[in-house]
C-alpha positions as CSV (number, residue, x, y, z in Angstrom):
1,X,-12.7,-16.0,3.3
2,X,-9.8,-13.4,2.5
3,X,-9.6,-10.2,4.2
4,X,-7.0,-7.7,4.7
5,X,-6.4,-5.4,7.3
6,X,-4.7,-2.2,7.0
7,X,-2.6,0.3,9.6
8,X,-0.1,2.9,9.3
9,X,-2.0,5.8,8.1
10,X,-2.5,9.0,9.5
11,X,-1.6,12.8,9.1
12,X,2.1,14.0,7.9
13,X,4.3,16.6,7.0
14,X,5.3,17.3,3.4
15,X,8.9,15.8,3.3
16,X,8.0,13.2,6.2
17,X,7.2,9.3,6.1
18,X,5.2,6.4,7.2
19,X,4.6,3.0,6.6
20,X,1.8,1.2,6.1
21,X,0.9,-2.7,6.9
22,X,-1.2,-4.9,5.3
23,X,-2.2,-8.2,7.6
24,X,-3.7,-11.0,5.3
25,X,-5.6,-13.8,6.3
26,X,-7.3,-16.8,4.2
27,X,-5.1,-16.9,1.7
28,X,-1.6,-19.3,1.0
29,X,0.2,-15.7,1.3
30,X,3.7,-16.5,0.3
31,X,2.2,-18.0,-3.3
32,X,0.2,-14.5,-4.3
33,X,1.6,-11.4,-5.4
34,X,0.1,-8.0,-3.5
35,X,-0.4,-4.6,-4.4
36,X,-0.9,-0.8,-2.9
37,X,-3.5,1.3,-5.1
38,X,-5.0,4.7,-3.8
39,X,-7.4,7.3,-4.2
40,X,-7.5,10.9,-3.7
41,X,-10.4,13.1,-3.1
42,X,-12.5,13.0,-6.6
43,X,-10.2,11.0,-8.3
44,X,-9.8,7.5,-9.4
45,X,-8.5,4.8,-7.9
46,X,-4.5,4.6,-8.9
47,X,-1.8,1.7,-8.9
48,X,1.4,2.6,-6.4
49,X,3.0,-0.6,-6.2
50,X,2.9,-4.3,-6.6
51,X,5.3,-7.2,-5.4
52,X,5.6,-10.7,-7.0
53,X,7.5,-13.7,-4.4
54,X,11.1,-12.2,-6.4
55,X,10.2,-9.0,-7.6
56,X,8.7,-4.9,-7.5
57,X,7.0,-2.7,-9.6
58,X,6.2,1.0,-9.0
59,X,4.0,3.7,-10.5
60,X,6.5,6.7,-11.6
61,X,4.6,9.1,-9.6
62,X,6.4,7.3,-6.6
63,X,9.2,5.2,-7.9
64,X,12.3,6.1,-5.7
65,X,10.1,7.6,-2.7
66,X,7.8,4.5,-1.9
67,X,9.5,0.9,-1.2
68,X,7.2,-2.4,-1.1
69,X,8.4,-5.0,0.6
70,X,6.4,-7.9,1.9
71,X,7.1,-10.7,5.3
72,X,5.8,-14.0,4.2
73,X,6.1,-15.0,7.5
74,X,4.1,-12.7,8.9
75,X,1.3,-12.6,6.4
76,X,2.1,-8.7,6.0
77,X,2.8,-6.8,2.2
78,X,4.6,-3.4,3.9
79,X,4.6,0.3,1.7
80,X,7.0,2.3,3.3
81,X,6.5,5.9,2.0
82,X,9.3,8.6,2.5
83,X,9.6,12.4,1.1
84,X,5.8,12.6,1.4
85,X,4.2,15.5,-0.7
86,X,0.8,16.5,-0.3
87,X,-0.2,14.9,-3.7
88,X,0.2,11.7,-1.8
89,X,-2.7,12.2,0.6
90,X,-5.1,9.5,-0.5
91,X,-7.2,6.5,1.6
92,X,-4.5,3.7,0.3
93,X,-5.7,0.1,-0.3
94,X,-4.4,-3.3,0.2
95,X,-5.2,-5.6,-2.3
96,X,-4.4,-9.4,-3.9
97,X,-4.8,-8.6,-7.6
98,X,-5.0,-12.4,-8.7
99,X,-8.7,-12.9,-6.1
100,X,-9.9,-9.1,-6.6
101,X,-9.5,-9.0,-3.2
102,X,-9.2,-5.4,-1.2
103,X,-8.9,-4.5,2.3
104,X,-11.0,-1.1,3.9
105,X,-8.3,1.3,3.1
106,X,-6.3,3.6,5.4
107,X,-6.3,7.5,5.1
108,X,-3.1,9.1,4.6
109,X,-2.9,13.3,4.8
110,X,0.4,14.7,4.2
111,X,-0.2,18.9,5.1
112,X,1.6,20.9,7.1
């Protein structure tokens, strides 16, 4: 059983920030890489981010706004999202690429 619980999300400003969390269990965390994809209103799902045990990768739509980082000791993959815009509002998803494994997503509204 792997499932991944997400928090962080919630409504703000254009220009603000927020971090999300991503709490894994049943899985050998520190050997799997993890990834952030989201999905706006009537579009389709999107890669943001995705980090390896020595590496990062970003999607250029937020590449030098959004940092990945992950805690292996925690069991937590962290997106830490600054100079929000509204484009960015999206229910973002946790998700261990190598097992197809997501977690329930958590809304993020940037609006003023």
């Amino acid at each position: 059983q792997v499932q991944l619980v997400e928090s962080g999300g919630g409504l703000v400003q254009p220009g603000g920030s927020l971090r999300l969390s991503c709490v894994a269990s049943g899985i050998i965390f520190r050997m799997r890489a993890m990834g952030w994809y989201r999905q706006a209103p009537g579009k389709q799902r999107e890669w943001v981010a995705s980090i390896t045990t020595s590496s990062t990768n970003y999607a250029d739509s937020v590449k030098g706004r959004f940092t990945i980082s992950r805690d292996n000791a925690k069991n937590t993959v962290y997106l830490q999202m600054n100079s929000l815009k509204p484009e960015d509002t999206a229910v973002y998803y946790c998700t261990v690429p190598t097992l197809n494994a997501w977690g329930q997503g958590t809304l993020v509204t940037v609006s003023s």
